[in-house]
C-alpha positions in Angstrom: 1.4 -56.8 -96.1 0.0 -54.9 -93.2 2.3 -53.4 -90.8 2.3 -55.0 -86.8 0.1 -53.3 -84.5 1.6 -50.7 -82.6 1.6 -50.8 -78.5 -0.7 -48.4 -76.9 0.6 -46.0 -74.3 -1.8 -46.8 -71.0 -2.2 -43.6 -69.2 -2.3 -43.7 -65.0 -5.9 -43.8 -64.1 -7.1 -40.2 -61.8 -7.1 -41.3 -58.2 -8.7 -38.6 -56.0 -7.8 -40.2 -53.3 -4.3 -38.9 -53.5 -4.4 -35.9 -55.1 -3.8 -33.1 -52.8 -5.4 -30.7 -54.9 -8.6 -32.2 -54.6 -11.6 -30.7 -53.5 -12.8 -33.3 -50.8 -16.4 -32.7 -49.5 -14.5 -33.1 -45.9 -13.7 -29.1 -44.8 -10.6 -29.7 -43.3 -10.3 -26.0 -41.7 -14.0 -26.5 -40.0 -12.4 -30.1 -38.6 -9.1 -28.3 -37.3 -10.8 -24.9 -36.0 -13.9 -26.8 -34.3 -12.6 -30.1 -33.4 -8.9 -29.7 -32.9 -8.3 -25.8 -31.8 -11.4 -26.0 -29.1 -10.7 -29.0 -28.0 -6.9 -29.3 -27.8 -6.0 -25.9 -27.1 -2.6 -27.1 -25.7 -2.0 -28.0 -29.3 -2.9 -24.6 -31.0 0.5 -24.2 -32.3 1.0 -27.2 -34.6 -2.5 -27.0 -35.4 -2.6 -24.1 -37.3 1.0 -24.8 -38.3 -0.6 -28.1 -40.1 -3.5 -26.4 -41.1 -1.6 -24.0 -43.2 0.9 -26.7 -44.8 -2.7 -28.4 -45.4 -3.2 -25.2 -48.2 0.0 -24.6 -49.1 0.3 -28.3 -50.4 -3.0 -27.3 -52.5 -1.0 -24.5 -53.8 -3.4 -22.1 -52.2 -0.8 -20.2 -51.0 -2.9 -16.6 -50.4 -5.1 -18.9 -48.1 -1.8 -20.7 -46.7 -0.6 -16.6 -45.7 -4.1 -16.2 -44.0 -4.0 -19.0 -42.2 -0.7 -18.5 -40.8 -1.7 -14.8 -39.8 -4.2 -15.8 -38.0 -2.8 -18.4 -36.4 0.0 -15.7 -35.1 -2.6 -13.4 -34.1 -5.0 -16.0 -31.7 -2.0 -18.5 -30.2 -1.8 -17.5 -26.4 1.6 -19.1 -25.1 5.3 -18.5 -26.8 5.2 -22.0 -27.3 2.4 -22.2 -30.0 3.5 -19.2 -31.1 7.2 -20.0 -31.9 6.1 -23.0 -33.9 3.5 -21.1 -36.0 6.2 -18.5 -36.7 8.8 -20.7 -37.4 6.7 -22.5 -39.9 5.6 -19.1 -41.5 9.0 -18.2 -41.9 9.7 -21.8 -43.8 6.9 -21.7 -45.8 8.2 -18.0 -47.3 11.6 -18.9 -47.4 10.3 -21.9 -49.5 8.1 -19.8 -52.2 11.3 -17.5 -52.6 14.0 -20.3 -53.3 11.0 -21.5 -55.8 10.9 -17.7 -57.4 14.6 -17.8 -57.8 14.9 -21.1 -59.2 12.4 -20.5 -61.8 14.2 -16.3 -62.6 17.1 -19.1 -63.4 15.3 -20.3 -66.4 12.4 -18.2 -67.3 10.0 -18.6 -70.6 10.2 -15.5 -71.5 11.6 -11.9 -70.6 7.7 -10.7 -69.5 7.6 -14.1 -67.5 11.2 -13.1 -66.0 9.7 -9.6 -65.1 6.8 -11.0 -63.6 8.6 -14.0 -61.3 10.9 -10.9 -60.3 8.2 -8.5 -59.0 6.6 -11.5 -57.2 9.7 -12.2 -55.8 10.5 -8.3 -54.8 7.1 -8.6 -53.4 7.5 -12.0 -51.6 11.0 -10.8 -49.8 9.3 -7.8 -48.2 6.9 -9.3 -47.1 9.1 -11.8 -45.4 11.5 -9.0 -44.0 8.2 -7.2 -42.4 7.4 -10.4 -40.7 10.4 -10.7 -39.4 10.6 -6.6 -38.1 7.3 -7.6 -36.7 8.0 -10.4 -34.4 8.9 -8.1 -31.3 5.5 -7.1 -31.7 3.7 -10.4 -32.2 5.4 -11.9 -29.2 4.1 -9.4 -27.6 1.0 -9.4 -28.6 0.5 -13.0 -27.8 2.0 -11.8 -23.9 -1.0 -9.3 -23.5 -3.3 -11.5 -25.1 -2.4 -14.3 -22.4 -2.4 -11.2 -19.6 -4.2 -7.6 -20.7 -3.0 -6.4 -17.0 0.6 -6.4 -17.3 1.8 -3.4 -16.7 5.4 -4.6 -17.4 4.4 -5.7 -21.2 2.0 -2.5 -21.7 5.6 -0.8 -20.6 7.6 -2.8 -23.1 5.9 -2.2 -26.3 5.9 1.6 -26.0 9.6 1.0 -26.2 9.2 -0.9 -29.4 7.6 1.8 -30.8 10.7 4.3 -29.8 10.5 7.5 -31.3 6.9 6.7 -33.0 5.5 9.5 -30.6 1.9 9.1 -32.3 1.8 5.0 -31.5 3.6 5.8 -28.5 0.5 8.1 -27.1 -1.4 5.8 -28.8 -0.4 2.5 -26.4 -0.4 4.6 -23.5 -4.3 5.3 -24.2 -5.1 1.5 -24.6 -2.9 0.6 -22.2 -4.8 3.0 -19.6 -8.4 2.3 -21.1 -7.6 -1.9 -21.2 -5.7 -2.4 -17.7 -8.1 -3.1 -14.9 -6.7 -1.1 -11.6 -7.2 -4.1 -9.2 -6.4 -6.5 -11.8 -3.2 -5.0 -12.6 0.7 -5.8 -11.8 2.6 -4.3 -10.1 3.4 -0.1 -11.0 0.0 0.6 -12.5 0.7 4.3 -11.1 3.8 4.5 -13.6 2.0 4.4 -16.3 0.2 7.7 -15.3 3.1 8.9 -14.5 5.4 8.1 -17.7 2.1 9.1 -19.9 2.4 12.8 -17.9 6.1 13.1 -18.8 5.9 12.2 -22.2 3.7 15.2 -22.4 6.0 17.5 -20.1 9.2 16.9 -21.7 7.5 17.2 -25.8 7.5 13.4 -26.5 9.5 10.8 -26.5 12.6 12.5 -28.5 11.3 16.3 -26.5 11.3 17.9 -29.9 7.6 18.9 -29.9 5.8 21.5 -27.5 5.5 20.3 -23.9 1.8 20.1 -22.9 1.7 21.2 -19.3 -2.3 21.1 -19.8 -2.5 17.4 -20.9 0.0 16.5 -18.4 -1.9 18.4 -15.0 -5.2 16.7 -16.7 -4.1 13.2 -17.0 -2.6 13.4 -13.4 -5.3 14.9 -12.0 -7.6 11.8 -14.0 -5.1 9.7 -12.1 -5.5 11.2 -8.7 -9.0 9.7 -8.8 -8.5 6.0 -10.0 -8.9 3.4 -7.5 -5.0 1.9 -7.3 -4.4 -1.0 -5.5 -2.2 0.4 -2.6 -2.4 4.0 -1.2 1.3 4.4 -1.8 0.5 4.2 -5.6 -1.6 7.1 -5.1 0.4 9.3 -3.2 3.1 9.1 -5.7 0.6 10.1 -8.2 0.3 12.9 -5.9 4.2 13.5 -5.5 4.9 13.4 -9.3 2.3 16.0 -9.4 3.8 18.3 -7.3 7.3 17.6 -8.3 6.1 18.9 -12.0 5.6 21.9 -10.3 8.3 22.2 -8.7 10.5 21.5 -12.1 8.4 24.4 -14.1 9.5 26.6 -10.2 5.7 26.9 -9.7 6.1 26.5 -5.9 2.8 28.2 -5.0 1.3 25.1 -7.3 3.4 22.6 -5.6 2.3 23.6 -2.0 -1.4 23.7 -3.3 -1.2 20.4 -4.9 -0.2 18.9 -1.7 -2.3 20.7 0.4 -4.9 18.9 -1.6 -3.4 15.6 -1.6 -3.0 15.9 2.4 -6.4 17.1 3.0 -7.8 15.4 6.9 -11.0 14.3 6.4 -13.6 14.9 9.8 -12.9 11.5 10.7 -9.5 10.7 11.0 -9.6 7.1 12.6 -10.0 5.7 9.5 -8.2 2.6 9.4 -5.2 2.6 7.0 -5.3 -0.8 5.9 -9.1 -1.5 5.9 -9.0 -2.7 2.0 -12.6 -2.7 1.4 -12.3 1.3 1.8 -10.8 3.5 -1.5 -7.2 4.6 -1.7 -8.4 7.8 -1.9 -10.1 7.7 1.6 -7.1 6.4 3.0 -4.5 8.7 1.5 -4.5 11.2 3.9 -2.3 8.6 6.3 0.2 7.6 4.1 3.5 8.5 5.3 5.0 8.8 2.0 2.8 11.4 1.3 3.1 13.6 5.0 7.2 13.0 4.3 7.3 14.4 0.6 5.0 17.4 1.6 7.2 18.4 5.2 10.1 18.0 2.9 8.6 21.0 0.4 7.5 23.1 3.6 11.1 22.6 4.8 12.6 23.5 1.8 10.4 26.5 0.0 7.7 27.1 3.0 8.6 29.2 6.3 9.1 27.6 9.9 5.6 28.0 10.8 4.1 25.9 8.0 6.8 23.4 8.8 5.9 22.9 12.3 2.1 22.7 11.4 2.9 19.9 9.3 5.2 17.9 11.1 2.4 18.5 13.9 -0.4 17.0 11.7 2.4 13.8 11.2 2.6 13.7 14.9 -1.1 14.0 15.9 -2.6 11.5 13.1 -0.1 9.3 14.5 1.7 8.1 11.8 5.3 9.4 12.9 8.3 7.0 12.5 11.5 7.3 14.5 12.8 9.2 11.5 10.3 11.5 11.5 10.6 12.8 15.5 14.6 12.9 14.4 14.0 15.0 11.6 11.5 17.5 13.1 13.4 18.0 16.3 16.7 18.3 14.0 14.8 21.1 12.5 14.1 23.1 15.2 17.6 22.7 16.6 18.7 24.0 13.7 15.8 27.4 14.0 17.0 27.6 18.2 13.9 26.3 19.1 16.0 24.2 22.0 12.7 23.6 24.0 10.3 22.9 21.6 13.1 20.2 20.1 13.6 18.4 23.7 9.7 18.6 23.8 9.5 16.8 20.1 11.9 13.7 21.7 9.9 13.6 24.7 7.1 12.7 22.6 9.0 10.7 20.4 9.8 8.3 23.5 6.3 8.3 24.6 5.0 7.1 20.9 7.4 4.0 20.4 8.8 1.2 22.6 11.6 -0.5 22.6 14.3 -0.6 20.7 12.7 2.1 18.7 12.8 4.0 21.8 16.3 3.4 22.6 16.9 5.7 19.5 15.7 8.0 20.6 16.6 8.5 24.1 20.1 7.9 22.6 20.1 10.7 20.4 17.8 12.9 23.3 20.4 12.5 25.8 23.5 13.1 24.0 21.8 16.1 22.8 20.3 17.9 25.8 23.8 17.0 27.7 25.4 19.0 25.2 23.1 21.9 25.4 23.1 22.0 29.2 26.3 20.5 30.4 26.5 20.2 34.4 23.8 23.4 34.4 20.7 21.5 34.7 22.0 18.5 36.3 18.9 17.3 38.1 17.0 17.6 35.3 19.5 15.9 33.1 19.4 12.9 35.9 16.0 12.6 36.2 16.1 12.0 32.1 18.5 9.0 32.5 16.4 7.7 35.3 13.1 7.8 32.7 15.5 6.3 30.3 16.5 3.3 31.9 13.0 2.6 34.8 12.1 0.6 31.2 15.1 -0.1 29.4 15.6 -3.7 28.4 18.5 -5.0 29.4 20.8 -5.7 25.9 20.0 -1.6 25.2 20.5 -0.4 28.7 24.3 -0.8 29.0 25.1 2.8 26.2 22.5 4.6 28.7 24.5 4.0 31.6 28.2 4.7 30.4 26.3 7.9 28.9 24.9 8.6 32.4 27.9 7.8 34.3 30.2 10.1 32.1 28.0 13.1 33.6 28.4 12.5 36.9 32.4 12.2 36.1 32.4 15.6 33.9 29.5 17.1 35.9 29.0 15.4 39.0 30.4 13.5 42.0 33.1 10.7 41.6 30.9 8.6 44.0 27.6 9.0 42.4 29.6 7.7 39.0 31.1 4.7 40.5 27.2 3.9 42.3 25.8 4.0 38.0 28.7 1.9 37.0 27.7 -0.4 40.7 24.5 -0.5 39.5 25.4 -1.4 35.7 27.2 -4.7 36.3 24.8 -5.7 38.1 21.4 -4.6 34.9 23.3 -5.0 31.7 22.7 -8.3 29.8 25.2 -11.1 30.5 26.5 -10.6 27.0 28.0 -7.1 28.3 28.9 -7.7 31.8 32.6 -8.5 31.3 32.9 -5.2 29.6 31.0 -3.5 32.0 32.9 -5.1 34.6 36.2 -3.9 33.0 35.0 -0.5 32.8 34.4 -0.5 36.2 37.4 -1.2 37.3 39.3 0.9 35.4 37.2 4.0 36.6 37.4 2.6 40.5 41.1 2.2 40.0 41.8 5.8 38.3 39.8 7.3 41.1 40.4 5.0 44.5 43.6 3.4 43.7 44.2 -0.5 43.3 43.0 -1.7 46.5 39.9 -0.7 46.0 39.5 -2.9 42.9 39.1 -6.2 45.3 35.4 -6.1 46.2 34.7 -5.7 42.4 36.8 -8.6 41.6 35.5 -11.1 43.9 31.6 -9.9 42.8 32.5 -10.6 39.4 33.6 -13.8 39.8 30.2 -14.8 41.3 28.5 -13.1 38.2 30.3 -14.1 35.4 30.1 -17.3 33.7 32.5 -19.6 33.5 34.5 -18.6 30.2 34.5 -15.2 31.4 35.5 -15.9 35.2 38.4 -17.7 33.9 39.8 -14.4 31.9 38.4 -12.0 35.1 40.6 -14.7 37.3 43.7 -13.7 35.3 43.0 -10.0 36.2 42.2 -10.3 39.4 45.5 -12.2 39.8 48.0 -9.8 37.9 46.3 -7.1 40.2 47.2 -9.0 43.7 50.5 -9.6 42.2 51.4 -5.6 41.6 50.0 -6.0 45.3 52.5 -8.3 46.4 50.0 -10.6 47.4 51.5 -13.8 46.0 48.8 -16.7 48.0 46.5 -14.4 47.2 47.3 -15.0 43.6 48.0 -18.4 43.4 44.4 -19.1 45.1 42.7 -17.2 42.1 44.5 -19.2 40.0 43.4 -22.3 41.4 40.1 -21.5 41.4 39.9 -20.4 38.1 41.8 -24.0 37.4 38.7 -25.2 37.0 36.9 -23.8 34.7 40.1 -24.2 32.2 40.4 -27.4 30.2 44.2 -27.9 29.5 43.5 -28.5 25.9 41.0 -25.4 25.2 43.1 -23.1 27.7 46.8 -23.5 27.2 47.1 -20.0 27.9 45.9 -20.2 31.4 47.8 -22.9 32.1 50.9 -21.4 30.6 50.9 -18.0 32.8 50.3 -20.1 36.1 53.6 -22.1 35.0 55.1 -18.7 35.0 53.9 -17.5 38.1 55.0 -20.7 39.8 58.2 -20.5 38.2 58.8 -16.9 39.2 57.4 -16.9 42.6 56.7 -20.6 44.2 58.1 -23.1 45.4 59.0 -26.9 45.1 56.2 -27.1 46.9 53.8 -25.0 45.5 55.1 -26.2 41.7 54.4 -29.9 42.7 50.4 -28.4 43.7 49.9 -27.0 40.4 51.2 -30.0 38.4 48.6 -32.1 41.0 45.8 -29.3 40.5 46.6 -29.4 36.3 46.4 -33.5 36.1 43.1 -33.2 38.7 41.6 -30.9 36.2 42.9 -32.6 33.0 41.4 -36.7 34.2 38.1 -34.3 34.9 38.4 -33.4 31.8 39.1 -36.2 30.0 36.3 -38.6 28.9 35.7 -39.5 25.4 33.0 -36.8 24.8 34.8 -33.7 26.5 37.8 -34.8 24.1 36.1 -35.0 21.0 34.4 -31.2 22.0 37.7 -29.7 22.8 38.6 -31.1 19.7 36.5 -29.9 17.4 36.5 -26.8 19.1 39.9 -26.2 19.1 40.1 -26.8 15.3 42.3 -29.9 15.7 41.9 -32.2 12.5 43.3 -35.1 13.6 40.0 -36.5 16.1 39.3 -40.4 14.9 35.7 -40.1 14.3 33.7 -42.2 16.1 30.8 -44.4 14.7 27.7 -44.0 15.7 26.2 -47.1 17.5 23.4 -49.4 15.3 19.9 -48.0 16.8 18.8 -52.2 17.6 21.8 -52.9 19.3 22.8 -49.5 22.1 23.0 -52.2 25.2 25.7 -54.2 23.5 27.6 -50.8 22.2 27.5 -49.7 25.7 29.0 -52.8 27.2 31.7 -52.7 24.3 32.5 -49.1 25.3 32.7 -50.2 29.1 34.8 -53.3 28.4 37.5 -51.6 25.9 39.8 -49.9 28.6 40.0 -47.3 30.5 37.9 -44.0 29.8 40.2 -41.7 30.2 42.2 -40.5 26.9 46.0 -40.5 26.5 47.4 -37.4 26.1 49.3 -36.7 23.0 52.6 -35.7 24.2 55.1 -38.8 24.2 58.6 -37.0 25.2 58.9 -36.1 28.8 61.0 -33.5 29.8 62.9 -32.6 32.9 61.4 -28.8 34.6 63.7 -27.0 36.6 62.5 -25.8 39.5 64.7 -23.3 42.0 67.4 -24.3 40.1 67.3 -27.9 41.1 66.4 -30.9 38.4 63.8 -32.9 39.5 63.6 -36.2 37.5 63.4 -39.8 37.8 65.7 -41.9 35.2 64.9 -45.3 36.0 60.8 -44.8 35.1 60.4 -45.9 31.9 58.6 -43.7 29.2 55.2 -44.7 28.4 54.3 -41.8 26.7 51.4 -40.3 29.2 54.3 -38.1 30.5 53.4 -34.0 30.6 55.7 -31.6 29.3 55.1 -29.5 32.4 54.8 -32.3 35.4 58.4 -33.5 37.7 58.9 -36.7 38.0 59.7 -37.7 42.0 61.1 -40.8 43.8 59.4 -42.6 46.5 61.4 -41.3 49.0 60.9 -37.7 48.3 57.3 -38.1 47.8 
């Protein structure tokens, strides 16, 4: 009997379709480098991220690597960079977990050998690519910008003590950055690059190479920077090399070079179409470094010559005329100093000026004293004829302190006269104060009057009120009490009660101490005069706020359709004055006597200060 047919296995029919491994006619990389990276270049990143995944799913791994390198090395943002990198770094970390897994269980021990030197071979390559990251990002920055200077700048310091790449950057660096295309310190580079050589590298171990250095600054001394400043520190560094190897000769020559005046000097400094190098010769960072070597290793002569050449090419600051008339002070050239100043004021205006003539005076006063007085007058009178008049008031205490140390009492007090009458409004008080003080040292009290009553007509309000107390202290040491009590009530009314309790307060006192029932019951009328002129809704809410009082009910604003009816509401609410906030009413004595009426009745409007009378005394 024949045995039953046995059931046949059916194998899964091949479907290329899904079979990553396939080789499709479509070339994916053409479609994804021609198509997709040249048109969506915004993309680059997860294109070549997908790309790669695209060959590593193929188990072409070696083309996976390529792909992913040069992805790394053509992206142009940090963006597509990150993302290529990151997927690198899985796709390596994924081969090694797959190494390790299969050393777990190998075939063989030649196998085992051979999965571990793949693997040794597979983790260095992933710790390199991680060590080089630093200087794939920063490849991808100067790929995006070759000008930047700040990048160049940053992978020298990658390379640290690596003096060969080190040189090495510097060289592209100088041979790839366009000068007008650069960022900002261009010059630096030079500069470093000429150090590095100086000081033996980057660690100084190796010889220093004054030759390369002086060669590559004096390459640099003819490269077209973008500002003249740029170039004149070229210039500077130059000369301070010198200076740090003591070749002072070298350093004075260098400069001399650098500060060479061409035939025509009235070049314009900041015409751009012209090279720095035609321009150098005015750059005041240049002039300043090179006085500053004459000053400090050349003779008084040179010195002078050069801050001459500042002064005629007219490119002097204040500092400058300070600096080289300080200088010859300091060589008793006394003259020639007070000649530099008078220069100085004839180069600048104001306030430059002002500096100047500040420093000029205080100066020649204390050379001559009271033995060139005219001289010394006519000065202060040059000083001032165009003096503003917010610098003018220093000038005139200056000048009137010579004509008390050195000159007439009289002539002083005319300055001071003449001061409170220039200075800006800002400074009158002061000067005003001043005054009086001196007129009263010198002429006694009385004398004082005339002043007062002037400054009452000049000052403005806030400040005739505090000039009003002065004025009325002084009448008082006078004995002229109505004289007094007639500045005070004309200073009354400048003084809101709220803002100027003070005021109010000392005329209290003075009534107290020296009126009468009489004169009391004027001030209290003066006081509530003053305090209903005072007191609508707006002046209240100012004194207020300027007071620093918290407690002000804020007021809404009025609907912009709708201001007629606001206004008639405001009109119709009551009356416009505002209530004071005191509501106890206390009896003042006055000459002993209390003044007070018990059968009123308290509506809380009452003053503090004000006595209450009958009918009949009234």
């Amino acid at each position: 009997m024949a045995a039953p047919p046995q059931p046949v296995e059916e194998k899964e029919s091949y479907d290329e379709e899904v079979d990553p491994t396939s080789s499709r006619k479509m070339n994916v990389e053409k479609i994804v480098r021609e198509d997709g990276l040249e048109v969506y270049k915004d993309q680059a990143g997860r294109l070549w991220a997908g790309l790669a995944t695209y060959w590593s799913k193929r188990g072409e791994f070696d083309k996976a690597k390529e792909t992913f390198e040069s992805g790394i090395s053509s992206v142009l943002t940090v963006r597509d960079f990150t993302q290529v990198f990151d997927a690198y770094t899985e796709f390596l970390e994924s081969l090694n977990t797959a190494l390790m897994s299969a050393l777990e269980s190998p075939e063989d021990e030649e196998t085992a050998a051979e999965i571990e030197a793949d693997l040794d071979v597979q983790m260095q390559a992933f710790e390199a690519l991680i060590d080089r990251r630093p200087f794939l990002v920063n490849d991808v920055l100067l790929r995006r910008n070759p000008h930047d200077v700040q990048e160049w700048e940053k992978r020298i310091a990658l390379w640290g003590d690596n003096d060969e790449k080190v040189a090495e950057t510097y060289t592209r660096a100088l041979e790839t950055i366009s000068p007008k295309k650069s960022s900002a310190n261009f010059h630096r580079l030079y500069i470093n690059f000429a150090k590095f050589y100086e000081e033996g590298g980057t660690t100084g171990q190796s010889e220093p190479d004054l030759a390369s250095a002086r060669k590559l600054l004096e390459k640099a001394t003819k490269v077209n920077f973008r500002l003249v400043d740029e170039l004149a520190e070229v210039w500077i560094e130059w000369a301070e090399l010198e200076i740090r190897r003591d070749n002072y000769d070298e350093a004075i020559r260098v400069m001399q070079r650098a500060a060479y005046v061409p035939k025509d000097s009235k070049i314009n400094y900041h015409d751009q179409s012209l090279p720095v190098q035609a321009r150098l010769f005015k750059s005041l960072k240049l002039w300043s470094f090179y006085v500053d070597l004459e000053e400090s290793i050349g003779t008084v002569e040179t010195t002078k010559n050069v801050y001459d050449k500042i002064l005629e090419l007219r490119i002097a600051n204040a500092q400058i005329i300070v600096n080289y008339a300080t200088f010859l002070e300091d060589n008793q050239y006394f003259e020639e100093s007070f000649k530099v100043y008078e220069r100085g004021v004839e180069l600048f205006n104001y306030p430059i000026s002002f500096e100047i003539w500040n420093i000029y005076l205080s100066k020649f006063v204390k050379r001559y004293g009271g033995s060139k007085l005219e001289r010394t007058r006519d000065l202060f009178e040059q000083a001032l004829e165009k003096c503003p008049q917010k610098y003018c008031k220093p000038l005139f205490l200056m000048y009137a302190k010579l004509e008390e140390d050195f000159g007439l009492a009289k002539r002083a007090m005319a300055i001071y006269e003449r001061a409170v009458g220039v200075v800006a409004d800002q400074d009158k008080f002061e000067m005003f104060t001043i005054y009086i003080a001196k007129v009263t040292e010198n002429y006694g009290l009385p004398a004082t009057r005339p002043i007062f009553e002037r400054a009452l007509e000049v000052l403005p309000d806030k400040q005739t009120a505090r000039m009003c107390l002065r004025f009325a202290s002084m009448e008082r040491k006078l004995g002229e009490i109505d004289r007094a009590r007639a500045i005070y009530a004309h200073a009354s009314q400048f003084c809101d009660p709220r803002l100027y309790p003070d005021f109010w307060k000392e005329w209290n006192q003075f009534e107290v101490e020296t009126g009468s029932e009489d004169t009391f019951k004027e001030y209290l009328r003066i006081k509530r005069s003053v305090q209903s002129q005072y007191n609508t809704e707006a002046s209240f809410l100012t004194a207020h706020a300027l007071g620093g009082q918290k407690d002000a009910q804020a007021t809404s604003a009025p609907a912009p359709g709708d201001a007629m009816a606001e206004a008639e509401k405001q009109a119709t609410k009551g009356p416009s004055f505002v209530r004071a906030t005191t509501t106890v009413s206390k009896p003042v004595e006055t000459n002993g006597d209390h003044e007070m009426d018990e059968d009123a009745p308290n509506t809380g409007d009452g003053n503090d200060e004000e006595i209450r009378m009958s009918d009949d005394e009234e």
